[in-house]
C-alpha positions, 0 to 999 in steps of 0.5 A: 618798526615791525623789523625791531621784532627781529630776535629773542625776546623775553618778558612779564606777562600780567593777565587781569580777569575777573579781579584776579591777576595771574603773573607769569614769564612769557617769551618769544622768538621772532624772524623776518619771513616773506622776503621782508614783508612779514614777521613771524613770532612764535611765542612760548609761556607757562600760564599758571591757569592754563598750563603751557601756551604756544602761539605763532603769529604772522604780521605783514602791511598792505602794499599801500603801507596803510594798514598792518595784519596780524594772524594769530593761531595758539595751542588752545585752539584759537585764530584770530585775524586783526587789522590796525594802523600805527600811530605814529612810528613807535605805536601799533593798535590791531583789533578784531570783532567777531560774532560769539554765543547768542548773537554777542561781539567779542572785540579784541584790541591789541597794542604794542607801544615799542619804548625803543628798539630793545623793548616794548610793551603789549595790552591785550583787552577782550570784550564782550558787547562793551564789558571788558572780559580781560586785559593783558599785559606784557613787558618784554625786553630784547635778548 
């Protein structure tokens, strides 16, 4: 399913944090790398809180088949590594746990639940320890 990326995409992007939801367009450009074995995203919005967001992220699988990767570096300086498994062929959960400030976990989970191979929804949800920090939300449609 990671080859449905294949394209331009454009969507919503809906973040809820701390009761406050901010609403913007989001989109990104994706292409097979690696000889096949990876898909490369690069993914462009103008967030109203943040100004302009640029992110690349790489998605490849195990030789196994077993598990899927996703590195993700933005122009906020973040970096992230997650690792995650489908369920079922349509539906890819990622997650990520670190250690933050005064010895607490911050959990990031990601899902992408693809409706068909034209569109797919995203949420993203952060956590500190086991309280939610923000989710995000996205819709987004193949050009």
């Amino acid at each position: 399913m990671l080859s449905a990326f294949n394209g331009e995409w454009k969507g919503e992007y809906a973040e809820q944090k701390k009761g406050k939801k901010v609403k913007t367009k989001i989109s990104h450009v994706s292409e097979k790398v690696a000889g096949g074995w990876a898909v490369q995203i690069s993914e462009t919005a103008n967030l109203p809180d943040k100004g302009k967001y640029m992110a690349v992220k790489i998605f490849s699988y195990s030789n196994a088949g077993d598990t899927t990767y996703m590195y993700v570096v933005d122009n906020q300086g973040a970096t992230y590594f997650y690792t995650g498994i489908w369920k079922g062929n349509k539906h890819l959960v990622l997650s990520n746990a670190s250690p933050g400030e005064n010895g607490k976990i911050l959990k990031k989970e990601v899902s992408y639940e693809f409706k068909n191979m034209r569109e797919y929804e995203y949420t993203y949800t952060s956590s500190v320890n086991d309280s939610i920090d923000s989710v995000i939300e996205m819709s987004m449609k193949k050009q």
